[in-house]
ZAMARGU-4260 file (C-alpha; in steps of 0.2 Angstrom, whole numbers, plus 5000, padded with zeros to 4 digits):
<rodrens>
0) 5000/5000/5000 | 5007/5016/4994 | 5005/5030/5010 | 4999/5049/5005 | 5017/5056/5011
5) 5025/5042/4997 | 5012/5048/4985 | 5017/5067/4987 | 5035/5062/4983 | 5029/5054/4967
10) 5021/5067/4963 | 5034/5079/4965 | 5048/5070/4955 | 5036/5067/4939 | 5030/5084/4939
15) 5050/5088/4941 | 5053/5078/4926 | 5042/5085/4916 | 5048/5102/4918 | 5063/5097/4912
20) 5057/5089/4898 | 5048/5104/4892 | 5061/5116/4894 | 5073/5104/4882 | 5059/5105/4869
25) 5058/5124/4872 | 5076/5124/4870 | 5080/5137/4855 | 5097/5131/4845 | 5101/5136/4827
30) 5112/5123/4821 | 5116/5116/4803 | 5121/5101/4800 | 5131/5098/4782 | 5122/5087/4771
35) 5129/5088/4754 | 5135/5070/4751 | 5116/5067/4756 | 5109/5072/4742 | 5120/5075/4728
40) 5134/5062/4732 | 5147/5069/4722 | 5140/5074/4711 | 5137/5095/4718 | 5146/5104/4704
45) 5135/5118/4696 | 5125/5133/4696 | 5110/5130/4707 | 5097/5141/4695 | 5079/5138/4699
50) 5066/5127/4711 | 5053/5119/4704 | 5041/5101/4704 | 5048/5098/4685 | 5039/5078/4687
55) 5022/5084/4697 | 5027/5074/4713 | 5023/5086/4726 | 5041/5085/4728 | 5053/5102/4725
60) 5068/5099/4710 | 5084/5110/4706 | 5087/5116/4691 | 5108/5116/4689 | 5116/5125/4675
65) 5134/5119/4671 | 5148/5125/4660 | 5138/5142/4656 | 5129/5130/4641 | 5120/5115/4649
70) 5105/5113/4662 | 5103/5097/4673 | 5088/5094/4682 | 5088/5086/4697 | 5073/5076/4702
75) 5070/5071/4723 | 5070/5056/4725 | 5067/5045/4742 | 5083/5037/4743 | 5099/5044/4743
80) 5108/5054/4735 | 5090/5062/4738 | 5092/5073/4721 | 5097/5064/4705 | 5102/5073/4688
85) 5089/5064/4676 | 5084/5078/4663 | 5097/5090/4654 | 5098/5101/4639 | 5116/5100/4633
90) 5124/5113/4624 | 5121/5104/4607 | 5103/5109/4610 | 5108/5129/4607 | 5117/5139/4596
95) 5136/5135/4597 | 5141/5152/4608 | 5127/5154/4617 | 5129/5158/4636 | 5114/5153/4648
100) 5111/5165/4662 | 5096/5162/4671 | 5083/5145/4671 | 5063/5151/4673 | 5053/5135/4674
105) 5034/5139/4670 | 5019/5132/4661 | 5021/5143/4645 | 5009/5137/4635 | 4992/5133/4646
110) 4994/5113/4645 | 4998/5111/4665 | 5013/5104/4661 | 5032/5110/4663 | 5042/5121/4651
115) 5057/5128/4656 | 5062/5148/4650 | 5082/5150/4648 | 5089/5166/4645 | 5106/5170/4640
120) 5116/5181/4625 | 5127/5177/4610 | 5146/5180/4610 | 5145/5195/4595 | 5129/5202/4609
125) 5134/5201/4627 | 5124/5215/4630 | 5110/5207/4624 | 5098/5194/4631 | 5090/5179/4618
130) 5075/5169/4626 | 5074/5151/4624 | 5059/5140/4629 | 5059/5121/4629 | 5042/5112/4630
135) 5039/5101/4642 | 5031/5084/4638 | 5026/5067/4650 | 5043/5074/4662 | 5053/5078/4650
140) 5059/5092/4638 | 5056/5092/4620 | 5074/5098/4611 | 5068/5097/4595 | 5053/5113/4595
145) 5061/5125/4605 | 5055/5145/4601 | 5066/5157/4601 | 5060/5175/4605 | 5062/5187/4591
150) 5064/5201/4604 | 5081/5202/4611 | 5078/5210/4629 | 5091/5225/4636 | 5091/5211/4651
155) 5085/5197/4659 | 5066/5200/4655 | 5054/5196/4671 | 5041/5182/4671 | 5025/5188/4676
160) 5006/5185/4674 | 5003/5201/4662 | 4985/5199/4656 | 4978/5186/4673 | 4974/5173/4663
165) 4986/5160/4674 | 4998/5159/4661 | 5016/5165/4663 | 5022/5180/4651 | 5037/5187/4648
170) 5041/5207/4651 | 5056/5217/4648 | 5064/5233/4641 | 5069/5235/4623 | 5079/5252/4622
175) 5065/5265/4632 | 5049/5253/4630 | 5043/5239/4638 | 5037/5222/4629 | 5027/5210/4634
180) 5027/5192/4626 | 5014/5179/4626 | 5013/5162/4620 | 4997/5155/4618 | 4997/5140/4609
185) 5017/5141/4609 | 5011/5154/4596 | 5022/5168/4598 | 5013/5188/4601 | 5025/5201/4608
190) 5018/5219/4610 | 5016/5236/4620 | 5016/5232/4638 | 5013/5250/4647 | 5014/5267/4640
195) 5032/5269/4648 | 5046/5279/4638 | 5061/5277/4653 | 5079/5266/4654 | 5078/5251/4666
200) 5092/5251/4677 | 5104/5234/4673 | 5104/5224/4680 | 5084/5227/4686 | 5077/5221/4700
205) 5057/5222/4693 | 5043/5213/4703 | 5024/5206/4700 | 5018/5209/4717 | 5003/5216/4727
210) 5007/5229/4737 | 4991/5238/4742 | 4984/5223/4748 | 4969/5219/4737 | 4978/5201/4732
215) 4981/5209/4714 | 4999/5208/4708 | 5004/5225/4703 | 5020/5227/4695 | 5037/5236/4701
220) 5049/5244/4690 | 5068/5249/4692 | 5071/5264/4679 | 5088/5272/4680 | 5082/5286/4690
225) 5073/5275/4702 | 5058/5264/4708 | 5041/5265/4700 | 5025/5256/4707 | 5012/5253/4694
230) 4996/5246/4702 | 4983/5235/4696 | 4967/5242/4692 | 4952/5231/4685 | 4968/5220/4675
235) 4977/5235/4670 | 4993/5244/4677 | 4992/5262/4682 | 5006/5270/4689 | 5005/5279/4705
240) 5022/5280/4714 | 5040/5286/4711 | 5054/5283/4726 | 5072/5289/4723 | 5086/5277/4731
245) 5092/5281/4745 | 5101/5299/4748 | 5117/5292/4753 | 5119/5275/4744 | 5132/5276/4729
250) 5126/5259/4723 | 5112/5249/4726 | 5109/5229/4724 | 5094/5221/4721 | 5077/5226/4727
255) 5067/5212/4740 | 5049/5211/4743 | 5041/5205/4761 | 5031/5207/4775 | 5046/5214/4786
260) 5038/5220/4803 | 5021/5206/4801 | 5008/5219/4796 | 5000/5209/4783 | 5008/5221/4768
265) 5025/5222/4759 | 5038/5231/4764 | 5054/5237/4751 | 5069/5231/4757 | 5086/5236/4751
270) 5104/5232/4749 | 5115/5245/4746 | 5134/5253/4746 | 5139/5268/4753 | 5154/5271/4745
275) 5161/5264/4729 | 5171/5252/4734 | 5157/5245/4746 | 5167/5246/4761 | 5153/5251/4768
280) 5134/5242/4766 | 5119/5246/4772 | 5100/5239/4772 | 5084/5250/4770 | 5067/5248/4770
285) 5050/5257/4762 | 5035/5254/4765 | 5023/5253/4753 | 5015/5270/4747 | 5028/5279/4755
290) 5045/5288/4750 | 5056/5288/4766 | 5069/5275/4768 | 5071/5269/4785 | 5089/5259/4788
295) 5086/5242/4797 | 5105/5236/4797 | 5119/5248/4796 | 5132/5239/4807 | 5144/5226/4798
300) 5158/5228/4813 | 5161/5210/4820 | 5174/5213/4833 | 5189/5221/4825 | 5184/5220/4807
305) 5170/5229/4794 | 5162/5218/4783 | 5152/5224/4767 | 5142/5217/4752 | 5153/5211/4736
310) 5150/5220/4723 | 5154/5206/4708 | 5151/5208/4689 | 5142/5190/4691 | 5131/5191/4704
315) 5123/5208/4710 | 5121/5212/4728 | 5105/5202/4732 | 5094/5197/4747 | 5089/5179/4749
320) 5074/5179/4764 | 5065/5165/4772 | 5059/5163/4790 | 5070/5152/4796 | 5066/5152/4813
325) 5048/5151/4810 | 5045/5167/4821 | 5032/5176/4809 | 5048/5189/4804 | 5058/5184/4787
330) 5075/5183/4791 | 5087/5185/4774 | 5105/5176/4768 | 5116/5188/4761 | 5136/5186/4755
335) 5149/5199/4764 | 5166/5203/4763 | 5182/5205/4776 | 5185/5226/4770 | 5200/5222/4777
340) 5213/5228/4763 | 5224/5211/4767 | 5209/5200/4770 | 5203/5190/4755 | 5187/5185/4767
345) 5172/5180/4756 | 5158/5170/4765 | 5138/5171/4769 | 5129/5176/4785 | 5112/5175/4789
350) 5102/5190/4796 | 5091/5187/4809 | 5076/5198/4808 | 5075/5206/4830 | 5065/5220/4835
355) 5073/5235/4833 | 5084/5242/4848 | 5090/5261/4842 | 5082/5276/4837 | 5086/5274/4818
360) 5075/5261/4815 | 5063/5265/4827 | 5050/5270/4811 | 5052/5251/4804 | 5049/5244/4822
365) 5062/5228/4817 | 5078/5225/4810 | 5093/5215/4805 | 5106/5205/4817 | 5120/5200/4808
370) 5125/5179/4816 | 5143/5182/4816 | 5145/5167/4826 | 5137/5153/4814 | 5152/5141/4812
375) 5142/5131/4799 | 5143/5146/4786 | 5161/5151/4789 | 5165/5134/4784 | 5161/5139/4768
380) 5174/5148/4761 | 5174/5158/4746 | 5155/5158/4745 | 5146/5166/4729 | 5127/5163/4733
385) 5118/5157/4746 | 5097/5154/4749 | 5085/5145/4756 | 5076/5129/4753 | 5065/5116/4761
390) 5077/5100/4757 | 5066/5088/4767 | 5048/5094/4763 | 5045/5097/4781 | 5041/5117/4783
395) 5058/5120/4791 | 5071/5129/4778 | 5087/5126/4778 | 5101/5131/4767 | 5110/5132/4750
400) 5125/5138/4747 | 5137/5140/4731 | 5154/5145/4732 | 5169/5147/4723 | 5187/5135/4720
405) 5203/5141/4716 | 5207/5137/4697 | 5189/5130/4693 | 5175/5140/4683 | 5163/5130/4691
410) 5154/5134/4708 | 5151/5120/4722 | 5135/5118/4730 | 5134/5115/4749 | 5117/5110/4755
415) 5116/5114/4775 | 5100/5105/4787 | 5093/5117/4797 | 5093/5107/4815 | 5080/5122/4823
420) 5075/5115/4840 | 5062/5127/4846 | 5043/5122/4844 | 5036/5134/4832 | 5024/5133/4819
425) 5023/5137/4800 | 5010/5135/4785 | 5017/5130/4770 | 5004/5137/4754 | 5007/5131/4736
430) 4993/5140/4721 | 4992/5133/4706 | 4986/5139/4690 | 4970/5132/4690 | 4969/5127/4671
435) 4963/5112/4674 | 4958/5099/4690 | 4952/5084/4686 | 4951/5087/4667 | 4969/5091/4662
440) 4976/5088/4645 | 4984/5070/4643 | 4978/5067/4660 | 4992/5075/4669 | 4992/5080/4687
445) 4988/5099/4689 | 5002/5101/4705 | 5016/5108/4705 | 5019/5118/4690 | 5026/5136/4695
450) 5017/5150/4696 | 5021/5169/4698 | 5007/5182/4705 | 4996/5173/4719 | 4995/5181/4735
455) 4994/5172/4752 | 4992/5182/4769 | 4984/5174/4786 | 4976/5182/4804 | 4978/5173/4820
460) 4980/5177/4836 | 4995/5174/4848 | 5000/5165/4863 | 4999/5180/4870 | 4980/5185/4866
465) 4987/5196/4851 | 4982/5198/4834 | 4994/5195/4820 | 4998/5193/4802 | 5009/5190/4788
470) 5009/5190/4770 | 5019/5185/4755 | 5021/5185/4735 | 5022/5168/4726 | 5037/5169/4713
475) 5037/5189/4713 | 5054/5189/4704 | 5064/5178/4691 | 5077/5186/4686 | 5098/5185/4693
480) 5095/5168/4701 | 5082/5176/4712 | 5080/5157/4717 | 5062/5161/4723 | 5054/5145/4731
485) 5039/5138/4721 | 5031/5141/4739 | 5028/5153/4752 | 5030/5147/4771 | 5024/5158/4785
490) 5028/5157/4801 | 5017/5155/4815 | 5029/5157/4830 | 5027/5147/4846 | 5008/5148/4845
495) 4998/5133/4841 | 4982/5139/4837 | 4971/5137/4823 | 4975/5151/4809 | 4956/5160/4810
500) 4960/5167/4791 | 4970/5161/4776 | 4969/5172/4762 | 4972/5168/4743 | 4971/5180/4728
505) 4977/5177/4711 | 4982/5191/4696 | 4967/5202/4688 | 4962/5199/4671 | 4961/5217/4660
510) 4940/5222/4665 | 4941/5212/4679 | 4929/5221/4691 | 4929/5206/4706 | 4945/5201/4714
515) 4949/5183/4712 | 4952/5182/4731 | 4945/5165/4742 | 4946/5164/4763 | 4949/5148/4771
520) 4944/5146/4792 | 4953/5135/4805 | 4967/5129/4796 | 4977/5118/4806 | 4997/5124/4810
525) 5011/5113/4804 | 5001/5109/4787 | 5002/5111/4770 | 4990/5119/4757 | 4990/5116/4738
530) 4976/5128/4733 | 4969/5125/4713 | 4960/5143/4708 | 4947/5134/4697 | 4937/5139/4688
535) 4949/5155/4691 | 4932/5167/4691 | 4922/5159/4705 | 4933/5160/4719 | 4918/5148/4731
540) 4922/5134/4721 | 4943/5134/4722 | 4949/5120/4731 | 4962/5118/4743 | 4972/5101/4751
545) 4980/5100/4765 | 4993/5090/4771 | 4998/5089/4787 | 5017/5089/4792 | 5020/5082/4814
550) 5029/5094/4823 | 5043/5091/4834 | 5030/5091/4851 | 5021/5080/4844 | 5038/5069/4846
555) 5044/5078/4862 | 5025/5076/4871 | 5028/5058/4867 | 5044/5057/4873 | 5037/5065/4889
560) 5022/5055/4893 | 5037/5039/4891 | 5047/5045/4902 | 5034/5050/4914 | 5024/5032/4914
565) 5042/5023/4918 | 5047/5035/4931 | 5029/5034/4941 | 5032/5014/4937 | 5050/5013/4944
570) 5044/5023/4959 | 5028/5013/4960 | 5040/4997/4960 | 5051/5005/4972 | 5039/5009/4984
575) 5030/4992/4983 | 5046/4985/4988 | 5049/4995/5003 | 5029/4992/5009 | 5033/4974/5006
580) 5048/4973/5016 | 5041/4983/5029 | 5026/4971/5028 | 5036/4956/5031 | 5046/4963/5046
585) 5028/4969/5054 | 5024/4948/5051 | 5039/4941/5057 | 5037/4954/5074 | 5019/4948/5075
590) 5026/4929/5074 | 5038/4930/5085 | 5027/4939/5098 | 5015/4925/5099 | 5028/4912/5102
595) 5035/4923/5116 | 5017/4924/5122 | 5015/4905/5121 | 5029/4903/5133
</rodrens>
């Protein structure tokens, strides 16, 4: 029998342990963990170019360009080396001295299947950008009816939904006008696309974004003279705002969009030089319809040395963001340099998005920490790109980095697992085109073709009783290896509460009067939402399915509730012992106080 003090002591030590169990699981840590061999083997050589489901299996492929002239595609697969190289474009498949420069996969024709767009120029016009696309056809590309673009681009042109009808054109500059280029029925029609007369800057930095927050993609420009915001109205572009760069920035990088400070719109973020040399960088923001840059990381010192951004005729100065700690704020992957005139120092760092803690960004209410101190990284030497990507499917992104080897022309890819810890939540959203469902052409399955425009924003409320919310672009940008994931994730922080709103809106067609925008209540954290817009005009009859990914509590609770049960049954054992023991010493006291008696 088990007495009330023995049962306290029971109760103390269980509840003891699982106080400790939860405090490992609440544990933050922000470890990476090398997994390179694990899913290329050896065989990690290349520009990593584009993400995309090239095979429709609800899993994400890599699209690798190597020697400047041929394209690998490397499917997931379950076992390892987890990616494989199975399709590719060799250079026998262009002209002789063609140079690829950028890979935009994309459903180019409206048959819910995967082309793939490659941009590049000739060796007589480097200054020049040729457009190639390769039809895709049962998971593989068809070499033999490539188009070719009659219009040679001043740059890398953007891939955008011009006209909403959820097929992918192509926009760029030709001398002071913009064109536009569709391809309906692989027919080629290129014309007009706004009553603009201005030089893009090169290299640009456009985007197909909303950013008033109807769920209607406008488009951003980057002219010569600065930043243009033409919004969409009833399906056609109308320009409304013009923002100078920054006062004191001598040169600027590449132009980011996201929800910075988690107020449901998207903020302008920008990486910039303050001196030609870029010994010294800086990050601003703008918000949306306004004009005054607020600076959200302006300190590069890490203990007796300045860092900057590296200004390289390959790669301009861009921002790769994610959250990767799931805490609702994107954080962002950027390449620095040692300014150090003896220093040759080339390696990435992640910035860490914190609420702000000086007056200067006070009017952004967050801002950047620079994680000086992530070994994983520094291990990298010589590093060229770096961005994130969800390797293992699971909502948690880790990490992709490129760098550089002495001698070699081509770049090494380091793939690096993101081992976060803390129990936070995220939603993972995919839109499709909605073409098609369950009538596609050739019976083909309707996932997992990318798709530039859709809009995905959510309202919850906290742990704290707070409302919040967050909101992102699908695929706002495509050009300069803007290695956009085909998917948005968006952070839920620690709180595991039902999301009460999930917002989707896709791109206005011209006359449009009623935005294509659905809601979507109670969706469970941790999942994953593949939304199909279709038909595209009745938004109360698109579809969404939801996949559910465990979260690490589920694990840890379980762990817990073990560890508990075979404690309380150790100490129930223990104690049943001791009241045994102490039973049988009562029993033979009793028996030897009767024979005494009996005497």
């Amino acid at each position: 029998m088990v007495t009330e003090a023995n049962s306290k002591m029971l109760l103390s030590w269980a509840w003891i342990l699982t106080l400790f169990l939860s405090f490992v699981g609440q544990h933050v840590t922000f470890a990476l963990q090398d997994v390179t061999s694990d899913l290329f083997g050896t065989d990690n050589v290349g520009t990593v170019a584009a993400f995309g489901d090239f095979n429709s299996d609800k899993q994400t492929d890599i699209f690798i360009i190597r020697n400047h002239s041929e394209l690998l595609i490397f499917l997931a697969d379950l076992k390892a080396p987890y990616f494989k190289p199975k399709v590719q474009l060799t250079k026998e498949a262009f002209p002789g001295d063609f140079t690829i420069t950028s890979v935009v996969p994309g459903d180019y024709d409206g048959d819910s299947q995967m082309d793939v767009l490659l941009t590049g120029h000739r060796k007589e016009s480097i200054s020049k950008t040729v457009v190639f696309i390769f039809w895709g056809h049962n998971q593989t590309l068809d070499q033999t009816h490539r188009v070719e673009l009659n219009r040679t681009f001043d740059d890398q042109p953007l891939v955008m939904d011009f006209n909403g009808d959820m097929i992918p054109d192509i926009f760029g500059s030709v001398g002071v006008s913009s064109q536009v280029c569709y391809l309906r029925s692989r027919q080629e029609k290129c014309e007009t696309a706004l009553n603009l007369e201005v030089k893009m800057h090169v290299p640009h930095s456009n985007a197909f974004i909303d950013l008033n927050k109807d769920f209607a993609a406008d488009l951003f420009l980057t002219t010569v003279d600065g930043y243009e915001t033409w919004i969409n109205k009833d399906g056609n572009f109308t320009q409304t705002l013009s923002v100078k760069k920054p006062e004191n920035a001598n040169q600027v990088g590449q132009s980011a969009f996201v929800d910075f400070d988690g107020d449901g719109s998207q903020d302008h973020l920008l990486p910039v030089c303050m001196d030609k040399a870029c010994d010294r960088s800086a990050i601003y923001l703008v918000k949306p319809g306004e004009t005054e840059w607020v600076p959200v990381l302006t300190d590069f010192r890490r203990k007796d040395s300045v860092w900057g951004f590296v200004l390289s005729p390959d790669f301009p100065i861009t921002l790769h963001l994610g959250d990767y700690n799931l805490d609702g704020f994107p954080d962002a992957l950027v390449i620095l340099r040692n300014t150090s005139a003896s220093s040759t120092q080339q390696q990435a760092f992640l910035l860490e998005n914190v609420p702000c803690n000086n007056e200067s960004c006070r009017a952004a209410g967050r801002m950047f920490l620079v994680h000086w101190e992530q070994s994983d990284l520094s291990a990298i030497s010589k590093a060229a790109v770096a961005t994130f990507f969800d390797i293992y499917e699971d909502g948690i992104l880790d990490m992709m980095v490129l760098s550089k080897v002495e001698g070699k022309d081509e770049l090494v890819i380091h793939a690096l697992k993101n081992n976060f810890e803390a129990d936070a939540y995220f939603v993972k959203v995919i839109v499709l085109s909605g073409l098609c469902f369950n009538d596609c052409p050739e019976n083909v399955k309707p996932f997992g073709v990318n798709q530039p425009g859709p809009y995905v924003m959510y309202t919850s409320v906290d742990s704290n009783g707070y409302l919040k919310n967050a909101s992102a672009g699908q695929l706002s940008q495509s050009a300069y290896l803007a290695l956009q994931l085909p998917y948005t994730v968006l952070g839920l922080g620690r709180s595991a509460n039902f999301l009460d709103h999930l917002f989707v809106g896709i791109p206005q067609p011209p006359g449009g009067k009623d935005l294509r925008k659905q809601e979507w209540t109670a969706i469970i954290p941790n999942s994953q939402l593949i939304v199909i817009p279709y038909p595209q005009n009745d938004p109360r009859s698109w579809s969404a399915k939801l996949y559910l990914t465990p979260s690490n509590i589920v694990l840890l609770t379980a762990i817990a509730l073990i560890g508990v049960c075979v404690f309380i049954l150790v100490i129930i054992g223990i104690l049943h012992w001791q009241e045994k023991k102490a039973d049988d010493r009562e029993k033979r006291q009793e028996a030897h106080r009767f024979h005494f008696d009996a005497m």
